[in-house]
Structure formats: structure tokens, C-alpha cells
C-alpha positions, 0 to 999 in steps of 0.5 A: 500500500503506497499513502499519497499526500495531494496538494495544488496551487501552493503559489509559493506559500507552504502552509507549516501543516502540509508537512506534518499531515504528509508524515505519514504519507510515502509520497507527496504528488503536486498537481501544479502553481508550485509558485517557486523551485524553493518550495518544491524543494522544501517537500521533496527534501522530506518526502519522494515528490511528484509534480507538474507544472502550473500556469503560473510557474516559471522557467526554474519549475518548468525545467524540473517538472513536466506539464504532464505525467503519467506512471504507475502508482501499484496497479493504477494508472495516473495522469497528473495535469495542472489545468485539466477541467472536469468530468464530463468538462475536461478542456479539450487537450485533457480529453485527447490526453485522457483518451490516450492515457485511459488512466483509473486516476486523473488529478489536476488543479488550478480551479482552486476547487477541491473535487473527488468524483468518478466518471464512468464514462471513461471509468476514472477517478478525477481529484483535484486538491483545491488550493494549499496556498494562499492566493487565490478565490477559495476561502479555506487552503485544502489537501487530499491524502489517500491510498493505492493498494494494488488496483484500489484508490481507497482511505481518501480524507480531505485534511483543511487547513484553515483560512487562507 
């Protein structure tokens, strides 16, 4: 069993508690507005960390992290993208990548609105964290920790931050 800790648009703010809810977690995934190479730098100083670039990250996030990544986490396919849209309103790059990929678990950001929901129609899970940083529209900072046992996506908790 693989414990994933799932964080978006930090915009170069790591909240204390990040790193302490994520103790226990053997990874750290970042859907993306790091904000700077520092602060990934920080998380991946403590925990093994996965991530992709935002629209709002530089050319120092942009030479280490992709725009998009796909791999295997135990048995499940993951697509990891910043902006990436919704089930059934993915953007159109996202639905030709999902199309291609066909992954169990999609994640992105950028939206600032935390969301875990499957669609059937591509028998998918789609998470985004929300928004651990502080700039932005939503009004409470969020984060996602869940597991992967072998083919299961399971255990997911919605940890808040508090007030951004």
C-alpha cells in the first residue's frame, strides 16, 4: 500500500501543516502553481515528490517538472495535469490526453476547487486538491491524502487547513 499526500496551487506559500499531515504519507504528488523551485524543494527534501507544472510557474519549475505525467502508482494508472477541467468538462487537450492515457486516476488543479468524483464514462477517478496556498478565490487552503493498494484508490480524507 503506497499513502499519497495531494496538494495544488501552493503559489509559493507552504502552509507549516502540509508537512506534518504528509508524515505519514510515502509520497507527496503536486498537481501544479508550485509558485517557486524553493518550495518544491522544501517537500521533496522530506518526502519522494511528484509534480507538474502550473500556469503560473516559471522557467526554474518548468525545467524540473513536466506539464504532464503519467506512471504507475501499484496497479493504477495516473495522469497528473495542472489545468485539466472536469468530468464530463475536461478542456479539450485533457480529453485527447485522457483518451490516450485511459488512466483509473486523473488529478489536476488550478480551479482552486477541491473535487473527488468518478466518471464512468471513461471509468476514472478525477481529484483535484483545491488550493494549499494562499492566493487565490477559495476561502479555506485544502489537501487530499489517500491510498493505492494494488488496483484500489481507497482511505481518501480531505485534511483543511484553515483560512487562507
Amino acid at each position: 500500500m503506497t499513502k499519497i499526500g495531494l496538494l495544488s496551487d501552493t503559489h509559493g506559500f507552504l502552509d507549516e501543516g502540509v508537512l506534518r499531515h504528509f508524515e505519514d504519507c510515502d509520497e507527496v504528488w503536486h498537481a501544479g502553481d508550485f509558485g517557486d523551485l524553493a518550495l518544491a524543494d522544501k517537500i521533496a527534501a522530506v518526502k519522494p515528490l511528484k509534480g507538474v507544472y502550473g500556469n503560473i510557474d516559471g522557467q526554474d519549475v518548468r525545467s524540473v517538472y513536466p506539464e504532464q505525467l503519467v506512471f504507475y502508482c501499484e496497479e493504477v494508472k495516473v495522469m497528473i495535469r495542472h489545468i485539466g477541467g472536469y468530468p464530463p468538462k475536461y478542456n479539450p487537450e485533457t480529453k485527447k490526453e485522457l483518451a490516450i492515457h485511459r488512466p483509473q486516476l486523473f488529478i489536476s488543479g488550478h480551479s482552486h476547487i477541491l473535487k473527488v468524483m468518478y466518471d464512468p464514462a471513461i471509468e476514472c477517478l478525477h481529484m483535484n486538491p483545491g488550493a494549499a496556498g494562499k492566493q487565490g478565490w477559495h476561502k479555506v487552503k485544502t489537501l487530499i491524502k489517500f491510498a493505492i493498494d494494488g488496483k484500489d484508490i481507497r482511505d481518501a480524507s480531505v485534511i483543511e487547513l484553515g483560512k487562507r
